[in-house]
C-alpha positions in Angstrom: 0.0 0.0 0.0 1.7 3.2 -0.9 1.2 7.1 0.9 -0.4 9.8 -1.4 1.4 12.9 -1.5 -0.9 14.1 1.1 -0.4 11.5 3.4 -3.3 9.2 2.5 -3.7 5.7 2.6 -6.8 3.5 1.3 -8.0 1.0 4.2 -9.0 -2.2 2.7 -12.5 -3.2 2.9 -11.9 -6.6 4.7 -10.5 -4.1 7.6 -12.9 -1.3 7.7 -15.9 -4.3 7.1 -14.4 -5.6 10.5 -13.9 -2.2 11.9 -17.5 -1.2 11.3 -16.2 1.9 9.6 -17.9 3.5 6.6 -18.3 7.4 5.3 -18.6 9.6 7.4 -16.7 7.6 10.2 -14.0 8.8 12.4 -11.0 7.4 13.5 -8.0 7.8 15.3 -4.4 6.6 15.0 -1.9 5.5 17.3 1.8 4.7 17.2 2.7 1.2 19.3 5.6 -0.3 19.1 6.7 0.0 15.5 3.5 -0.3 13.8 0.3 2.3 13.5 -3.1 1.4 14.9 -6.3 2.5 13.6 -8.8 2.3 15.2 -12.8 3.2 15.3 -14.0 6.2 17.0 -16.8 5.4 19.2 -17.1 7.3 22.1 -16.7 10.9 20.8 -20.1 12.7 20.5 -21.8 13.4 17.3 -22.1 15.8 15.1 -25.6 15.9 15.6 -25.2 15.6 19.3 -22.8 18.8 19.3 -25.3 20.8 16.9 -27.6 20.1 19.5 -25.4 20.9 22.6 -24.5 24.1 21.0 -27.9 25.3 20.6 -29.6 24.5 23.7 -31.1 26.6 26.0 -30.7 29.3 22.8 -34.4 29.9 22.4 -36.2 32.9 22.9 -39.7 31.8 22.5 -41.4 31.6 25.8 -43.7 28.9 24.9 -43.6 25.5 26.4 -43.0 22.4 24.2 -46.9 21.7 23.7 -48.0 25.3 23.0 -45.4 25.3 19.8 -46.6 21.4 18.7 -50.2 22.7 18.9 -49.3 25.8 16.5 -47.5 23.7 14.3 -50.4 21.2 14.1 -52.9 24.5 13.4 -55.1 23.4 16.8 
């Protein structure tokens, strides 16, 4: 397997099959010994989960919860 000029490397599909690791996926990489591990990132939070994080507690709407549903469901 050769490096890319910028430092890229293809991992074989047997190995991110096993890894669980598709698009999108993050992972991390560690030296040991003389070798480099890759491994699945599993316990960071997600993108979503950070979007949502970020924006909470952000409103400025001083409705409850049901008072928006029923104006969104025109009742």
């Amino acid at each position: 397997m050769k490096v890319t000029e910028k430092g890229q490397v293809t991992i074989p599909k047997d190995l991110r099959e096993a890894l669980g690791i598709g698009a999108g996926s993050e992972v991390e990489f560690a030296c040991q010994d003389d070798a480099i591990v890759v491994r699945k990132v599993t316990d960071r939070p997600t993108r979503g989960s950070r979007l949502a994080d970020r924006l909470r507690g952000r409103g400025d709407v001083r409705m409850t919860t049901d008072e928006i549903m029923a104006l969104t469901r025109g009742r």
